[in-house]
C-alpha angles and dihedrals in degrees: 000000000000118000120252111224122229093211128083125242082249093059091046088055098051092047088056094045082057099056084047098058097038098045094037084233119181130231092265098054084048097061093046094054081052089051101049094045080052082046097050098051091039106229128072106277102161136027109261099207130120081223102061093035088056087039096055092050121010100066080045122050132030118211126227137195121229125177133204125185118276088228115050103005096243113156116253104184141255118314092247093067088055104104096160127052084251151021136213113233122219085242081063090251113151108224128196125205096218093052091036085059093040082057112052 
């Protein structure tokens, strides 16, 4: 008996494009996450394909970067507003851009 999932393809998808911002993961590790859900449930859910993943998100949606202090989590803003290599958080904190993006 395969289990039915109570999430849609679109969900799966946008699990998966998480995992891809957030881990920097390439294509082919994409693929290969849309393989494995198909795997699990054992029949095929969602297109496996770097072309319809791209096609589902990338003409949509544009990503952003936005940064909060390491220390107490305030929001700092998005890294286009960011002019110098760091900023100085209300908390006192000392940020800098370079380890702000190696963070996130």
């Amino acid at each position: 008996m395969r289990a039915v999932p109570s999430v849609t393809r679109f969900e799966f998808f946008l699990m998966v494009y998480h995992l891809f911002l957030r881990h920097n993961m390439t294509y082919a590790l994409v693929e290969d996450v849309l393989k494995l859900i198909n795997c699990i449930f054992g029949c095929r859910i969602l297109e496996t394909s770097e072309y319809i993943f791209r096609k589902v998100f990338e003409s949509k949606c544009k990503t952003y970067t936005h940064f909060y202090c390491p220390s107490c989590d305030m929001y700092l803003g998005e890294k286009s507003q960011f002019t110098n290599t760091s900023a100085t958080c209300a908390c006192g904190t000392e940020c800098k851009v370079s380890k702000l993006v190696d963070n996130n």
